[in-house]
C-alpha positions in Angstrom: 0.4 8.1 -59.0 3.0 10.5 -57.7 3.6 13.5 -60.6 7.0 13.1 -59.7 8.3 9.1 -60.3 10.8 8.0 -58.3 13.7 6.5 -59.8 14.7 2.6 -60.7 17.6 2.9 -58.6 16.2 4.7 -55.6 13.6 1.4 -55.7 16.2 -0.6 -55.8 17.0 -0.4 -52.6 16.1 -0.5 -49.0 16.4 1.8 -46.1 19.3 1.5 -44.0 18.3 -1.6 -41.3 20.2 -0.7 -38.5 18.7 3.1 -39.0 15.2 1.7 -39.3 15.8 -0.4 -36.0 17.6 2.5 -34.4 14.6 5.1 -35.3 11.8 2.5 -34.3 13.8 2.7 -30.9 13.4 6.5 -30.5 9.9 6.5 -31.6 9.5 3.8 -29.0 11.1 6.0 -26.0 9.0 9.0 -27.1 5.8 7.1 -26.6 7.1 5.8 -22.9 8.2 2.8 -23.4 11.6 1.6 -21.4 13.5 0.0 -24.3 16.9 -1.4 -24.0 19.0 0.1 -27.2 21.9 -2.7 -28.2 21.0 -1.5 -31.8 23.4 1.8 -31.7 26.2 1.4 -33.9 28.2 3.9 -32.5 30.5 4.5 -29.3 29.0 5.3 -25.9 31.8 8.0 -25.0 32.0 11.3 -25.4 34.0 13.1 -27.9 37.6 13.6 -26.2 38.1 17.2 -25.3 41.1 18.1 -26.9 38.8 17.5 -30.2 36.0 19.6 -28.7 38.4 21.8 -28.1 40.1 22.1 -31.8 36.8 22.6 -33.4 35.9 26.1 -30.8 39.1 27.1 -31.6 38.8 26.5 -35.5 35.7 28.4 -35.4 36.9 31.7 -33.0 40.0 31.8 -35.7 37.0 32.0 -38.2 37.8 28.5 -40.1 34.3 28.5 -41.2 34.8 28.6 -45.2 35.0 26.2 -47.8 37.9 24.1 -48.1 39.5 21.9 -50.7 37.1 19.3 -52.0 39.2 16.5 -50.3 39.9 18.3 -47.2 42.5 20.8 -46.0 46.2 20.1 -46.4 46.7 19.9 -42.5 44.1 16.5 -42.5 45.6 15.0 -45.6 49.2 15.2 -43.8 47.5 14.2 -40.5 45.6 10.7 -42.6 49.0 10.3 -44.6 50.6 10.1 -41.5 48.8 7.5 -40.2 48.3 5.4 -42.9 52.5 5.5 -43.3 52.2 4.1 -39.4 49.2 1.5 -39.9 50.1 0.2 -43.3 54.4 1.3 -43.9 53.1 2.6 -47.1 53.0 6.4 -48.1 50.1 7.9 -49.6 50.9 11.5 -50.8 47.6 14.5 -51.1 46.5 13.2 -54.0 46.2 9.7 -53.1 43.9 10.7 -50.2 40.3 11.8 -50.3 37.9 13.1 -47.7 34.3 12.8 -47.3 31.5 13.1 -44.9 32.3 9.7 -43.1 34.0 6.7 -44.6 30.2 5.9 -45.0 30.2 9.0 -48.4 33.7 7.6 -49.6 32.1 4.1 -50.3 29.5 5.1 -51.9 31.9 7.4 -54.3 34.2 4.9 -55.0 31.3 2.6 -55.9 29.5 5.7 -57.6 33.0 6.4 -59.9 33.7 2.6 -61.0 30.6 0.7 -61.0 28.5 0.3 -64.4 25.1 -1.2 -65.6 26.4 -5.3 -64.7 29.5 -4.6 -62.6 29.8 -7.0 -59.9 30.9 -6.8 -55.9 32.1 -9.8 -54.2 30.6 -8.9 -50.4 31.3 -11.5 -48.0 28.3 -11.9 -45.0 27.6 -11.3 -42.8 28.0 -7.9 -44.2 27.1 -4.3 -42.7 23.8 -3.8 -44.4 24.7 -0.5 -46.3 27.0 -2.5 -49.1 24.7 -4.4 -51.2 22.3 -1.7 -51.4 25.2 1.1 -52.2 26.3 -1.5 -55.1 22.6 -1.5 -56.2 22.2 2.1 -56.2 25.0 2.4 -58.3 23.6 -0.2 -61.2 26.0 -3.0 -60.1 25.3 -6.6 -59.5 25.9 -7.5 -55.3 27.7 -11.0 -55.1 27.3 -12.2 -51.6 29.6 -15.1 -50.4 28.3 -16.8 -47.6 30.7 -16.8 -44.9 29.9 -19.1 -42.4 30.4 -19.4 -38.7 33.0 -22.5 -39.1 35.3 -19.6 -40.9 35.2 -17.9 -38.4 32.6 -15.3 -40.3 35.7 -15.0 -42.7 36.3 -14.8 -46.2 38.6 -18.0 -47.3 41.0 -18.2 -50.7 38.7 -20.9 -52.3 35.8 -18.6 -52.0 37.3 -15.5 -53.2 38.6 -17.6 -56.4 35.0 -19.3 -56.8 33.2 -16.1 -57.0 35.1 -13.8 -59.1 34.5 -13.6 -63.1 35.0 -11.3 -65.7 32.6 -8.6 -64.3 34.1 -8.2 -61.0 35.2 -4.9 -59.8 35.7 -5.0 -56.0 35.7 -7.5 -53.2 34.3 -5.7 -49.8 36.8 -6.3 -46.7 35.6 -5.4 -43.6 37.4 -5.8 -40.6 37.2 -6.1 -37.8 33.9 -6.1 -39.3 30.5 -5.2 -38.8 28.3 -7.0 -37.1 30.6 -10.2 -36.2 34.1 -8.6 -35.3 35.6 -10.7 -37.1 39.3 -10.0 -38.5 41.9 -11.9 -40.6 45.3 -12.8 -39.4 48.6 -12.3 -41.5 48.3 -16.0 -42.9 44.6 -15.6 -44.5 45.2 -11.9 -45.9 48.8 -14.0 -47.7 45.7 -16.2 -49.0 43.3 -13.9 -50.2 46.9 -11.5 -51.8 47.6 -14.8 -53.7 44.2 -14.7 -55.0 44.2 -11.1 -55.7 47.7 -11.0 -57.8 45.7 -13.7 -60.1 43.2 -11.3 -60.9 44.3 -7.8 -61.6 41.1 -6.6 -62.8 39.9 -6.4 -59.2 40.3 -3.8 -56.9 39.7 -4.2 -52.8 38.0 -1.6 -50.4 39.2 -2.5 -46.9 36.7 -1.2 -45.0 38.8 -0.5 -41.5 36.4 1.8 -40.1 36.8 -0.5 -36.4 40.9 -1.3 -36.3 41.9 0.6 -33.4 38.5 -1.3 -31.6 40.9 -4.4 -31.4 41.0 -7.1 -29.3 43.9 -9.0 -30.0 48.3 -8.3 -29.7 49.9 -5.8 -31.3 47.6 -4.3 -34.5 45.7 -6.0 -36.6 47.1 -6.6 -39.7 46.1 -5.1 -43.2 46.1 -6.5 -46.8 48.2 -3.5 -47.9 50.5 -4.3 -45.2 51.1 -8.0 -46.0 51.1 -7.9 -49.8 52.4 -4.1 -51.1 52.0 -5.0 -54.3 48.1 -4.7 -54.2 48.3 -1.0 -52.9 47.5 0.4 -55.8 44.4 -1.8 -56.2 43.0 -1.0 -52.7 40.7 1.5 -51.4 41.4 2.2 -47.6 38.8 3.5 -46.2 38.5 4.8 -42.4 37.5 7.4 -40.5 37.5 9.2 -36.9 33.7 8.3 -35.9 34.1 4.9 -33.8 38.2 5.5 -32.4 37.3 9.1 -31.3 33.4 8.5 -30.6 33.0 11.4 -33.7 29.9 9.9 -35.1 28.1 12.9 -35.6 31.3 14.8 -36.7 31.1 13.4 -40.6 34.8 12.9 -41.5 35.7 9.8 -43.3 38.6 9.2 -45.7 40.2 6.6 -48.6 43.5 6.5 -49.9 44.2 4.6 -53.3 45.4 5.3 -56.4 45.5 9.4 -57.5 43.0 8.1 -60.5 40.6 6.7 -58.3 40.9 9.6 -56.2 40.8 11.6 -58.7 37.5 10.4 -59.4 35.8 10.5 -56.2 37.1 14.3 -55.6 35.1 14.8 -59.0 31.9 13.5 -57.2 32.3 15.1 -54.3 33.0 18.8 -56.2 29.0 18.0 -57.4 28.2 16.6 -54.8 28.9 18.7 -51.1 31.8 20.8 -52.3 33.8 19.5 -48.9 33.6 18.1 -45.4 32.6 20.7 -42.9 35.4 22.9 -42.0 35.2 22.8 -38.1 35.0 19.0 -38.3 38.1 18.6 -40.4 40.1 20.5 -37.6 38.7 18.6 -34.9 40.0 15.3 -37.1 43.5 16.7 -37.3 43.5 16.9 -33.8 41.7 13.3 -33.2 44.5 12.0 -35.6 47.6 14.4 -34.3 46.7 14.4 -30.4 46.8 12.1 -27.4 45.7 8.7 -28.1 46.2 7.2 -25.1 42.4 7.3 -24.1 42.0 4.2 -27.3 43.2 1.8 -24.7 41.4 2.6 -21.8 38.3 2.5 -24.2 39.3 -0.7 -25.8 39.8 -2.4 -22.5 35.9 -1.2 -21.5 34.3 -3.0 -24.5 36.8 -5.8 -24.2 35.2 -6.1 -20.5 31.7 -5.6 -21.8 32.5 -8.3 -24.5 33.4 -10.8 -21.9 30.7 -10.0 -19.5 27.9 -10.5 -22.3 29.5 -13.7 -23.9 29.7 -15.3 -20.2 25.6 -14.0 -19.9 24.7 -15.5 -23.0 26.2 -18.5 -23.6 24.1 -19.8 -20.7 21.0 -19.3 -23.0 20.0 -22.6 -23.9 19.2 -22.4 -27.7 21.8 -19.2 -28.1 25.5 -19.5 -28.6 28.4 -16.8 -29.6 31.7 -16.6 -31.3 33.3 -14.3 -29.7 34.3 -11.2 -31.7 37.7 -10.0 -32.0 37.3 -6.4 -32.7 34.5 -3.8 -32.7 31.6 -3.6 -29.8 29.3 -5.8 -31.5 28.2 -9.4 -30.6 26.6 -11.6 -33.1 24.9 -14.4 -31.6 23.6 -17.7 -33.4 19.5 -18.2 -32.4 18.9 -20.9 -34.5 18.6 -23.1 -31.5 15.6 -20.5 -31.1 14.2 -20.8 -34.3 10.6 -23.2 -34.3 9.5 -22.4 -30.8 6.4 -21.0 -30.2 5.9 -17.8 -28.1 3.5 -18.2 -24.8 0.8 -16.6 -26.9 1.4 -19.8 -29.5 3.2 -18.3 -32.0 6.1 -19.6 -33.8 9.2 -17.8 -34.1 10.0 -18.9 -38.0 12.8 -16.4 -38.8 15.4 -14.8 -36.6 13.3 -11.5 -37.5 10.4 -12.8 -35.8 13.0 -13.4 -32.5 14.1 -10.1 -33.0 10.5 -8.8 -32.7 9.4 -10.9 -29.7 12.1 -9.5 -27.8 11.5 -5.5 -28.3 7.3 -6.5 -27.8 7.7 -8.8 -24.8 10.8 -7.8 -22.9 11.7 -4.5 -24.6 15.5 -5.2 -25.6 15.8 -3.8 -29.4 18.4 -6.2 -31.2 19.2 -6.1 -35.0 17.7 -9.1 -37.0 21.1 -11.5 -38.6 19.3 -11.3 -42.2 19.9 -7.5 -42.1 22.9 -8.7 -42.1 22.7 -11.5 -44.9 23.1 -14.2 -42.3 19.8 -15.5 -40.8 19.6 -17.1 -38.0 21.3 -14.2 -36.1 21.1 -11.1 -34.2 23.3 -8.7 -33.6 23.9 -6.9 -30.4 26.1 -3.3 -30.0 27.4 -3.4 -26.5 28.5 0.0 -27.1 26.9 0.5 -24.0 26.7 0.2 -20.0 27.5 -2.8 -18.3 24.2 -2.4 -16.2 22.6 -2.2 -19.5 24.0 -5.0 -20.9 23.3 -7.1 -17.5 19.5 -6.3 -17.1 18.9 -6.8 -21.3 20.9 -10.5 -20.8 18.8 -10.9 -18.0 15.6 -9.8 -20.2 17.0 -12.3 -23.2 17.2 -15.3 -20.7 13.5 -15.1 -19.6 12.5 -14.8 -23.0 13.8 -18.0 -23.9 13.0 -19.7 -21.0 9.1 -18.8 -21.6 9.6 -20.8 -24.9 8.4 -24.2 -25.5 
């Protein structure tokens, strides 16, 4: 027995999937293997380099100190800004908080209004990190299924079914993680309805992928059609998948000051502040040229075609095609109860997942990471030859199925 126990909470949960899968894939490489990565969740370009460029200059003008907890007042204006243009709502300083990626923000919020029973509406298919950030923080996860038919979606009937006295949050996340899906003006006016019933509830939008967005104009927000939630929703976002700053750590939320408020408290305790040189580099991600997002955009959208086309000619796979994000989540349970060339059968979509990085060596993510078996997800957040030579890889697998 370990002299030091581990906590309830810490065995609570699980490690991040998509970090295991993604870890498994490097160990992988370092042995020699040739693996096809689709499980990176996280752009394929580099860093733009007017952003490099902020962050030298932040640090040659010494900007190497501690700043406020929820970041400098240049990034605060510089998110404020932004929001005013995504949402035509105003958030002032205090209404705006700043973490080490939108990923830290969560996980305050959650950490500043969850107790022992709380509940979380989380639609799925869900990113994987939200139950187990709900169960970290002593709250009870309620996942909705959301099936394919919706369109991967969260409907009004749903929303209204699940919530109870104990609800704190419903999870929004779109264009979402892993299915791209995103809600039009007309369901958001569904789920508002729902909302202004309940004012006990509050809603993190999760928008982490909006400017990775398929469709006219921008996608529309819940803030945006109903104003009169604002001050019950917790945008989150951040610069990592728009300005390929993964590794840069600057995420934000903007709320009400209360909530804020609270999350700053955490954070004080918890890492002070964001790094310095990062937060410059953000101000310029959020104050420069943006004109690169489109040409980006229109390379995923072309990846997202190309890999559709590839795989709906799968027999026993078929897709819906995402409208936002770079990630494809294809439905295997045409798959499901075939048996492997060796004789074994593929039971679970985990099991698929598994004969395809041991038999071909393209590394997908399992759909029950996701709470949605009978998927996987693929990131296409990289090259079209890539993407080619794993469909190609994916097809023979199948076809050696009986």
């Amino acid at each position: 027995m370990s002299a030091t126990p581990i906590s309830r909470r810490v065995d609570r949960i699980k490690p991040s999937p998509s970090t295991t899968a993604a870890q498994r894939v490097r160990e992988l490489k370092a042995e020699g293997h040739q693996i096809l990565d689709l499980t990176v969740g996280e752009p394929d370009f580099d860093t733009p380099e007017h952003i490099k460029r902020a962050a030298i200059e932040a640090i040659h003008r010494g900007e190497t100190k501690y700043t406020p907890v929820n970041g400098t007042p240049e990034l605060r204006e510089a998110i404020s800004a932004k929001l005013a243009q995504r949402h035509g709502a105003h958030y002032s300083h205090a209404q705006i908080a700043v973490g080490g990626g939108a990923k830290q923000v969560i996980f305050l919020a959650l950490m500043a209004t969850v107790d022992t029973g709380d509940e979380v509406i989380i639609p799925a298919p869900y990113w994987v990190s939200y139950p187990d950030m709900v169960l970290a923080n002593d709250g009870t996860p309620v996942v909705v299924d959301c099936g394919e038919d919706d369109g991967f979606k969260l409907t009004a009937p749903q929303l209204e079914a699940a919530i109870t006295p104990r609800t704190r949050w419903v999870v929004l996340n779109a264009p979402s993680n892993p299915t791209g899906a995103a809600y039009n003006a007309a369901e958001l006016r569904a789920l508002a309805d729902v909302l202004l019933a309940h004012p006990h509830v509050r809603v993190l939008t999760d928008e982490i992928y909006d400017e990775i967005w398929y469709g006219t104009g921008r996608a529309p927000t819940l803030v945006g059609v109903e104003p009169g939630l604002r001050d019950r929703v917790l945008v989150t976002n951040g610069v990592s998948k728009t300005y390929a700053m993964t590794g840069w750590r600057i995420g934000y939320g903007a709320g009400a000051a209360d909530l804020i408020a609270a999350i700053n408290k955490l954070q004080s305790q918890i890492s002070s502040c964001p790094s310095s040189v990062s937060q410059a580099a953000a101000v310029a991600a959020l104050t420069g040229e943006q004109d690169f997002i489109a040409g980006m955009v229109a390379t995923y959208r072309g990846r997202r075609d190309e890999l559709v086309r590839a795989l709906e000619g799968v027999p026993g796979i078929s897709c819906t095609t995402p409208q936002g994000g770079f990630y494809l989540f294809a439905n295997c349970t045409g798959l499901l109860g075939r048996r492997t060339p060796q004789g074994a059968e593929l039971g679970t979509d985990e099991e698929l997942a598994r004969y395809l990085l041991e038999t071909q060596q393209v590394a997908v993510i399992h759909g029950a990471a996701y709470g949605s078996p009978g998927y996987f997800r693929i990131s296409f957040a990289t090259s079209n030859a890539v993407l080619a030579e794993a469909a190609a890889r994916i097809a023979r697998a199948c076809a050696e199925l009986s």
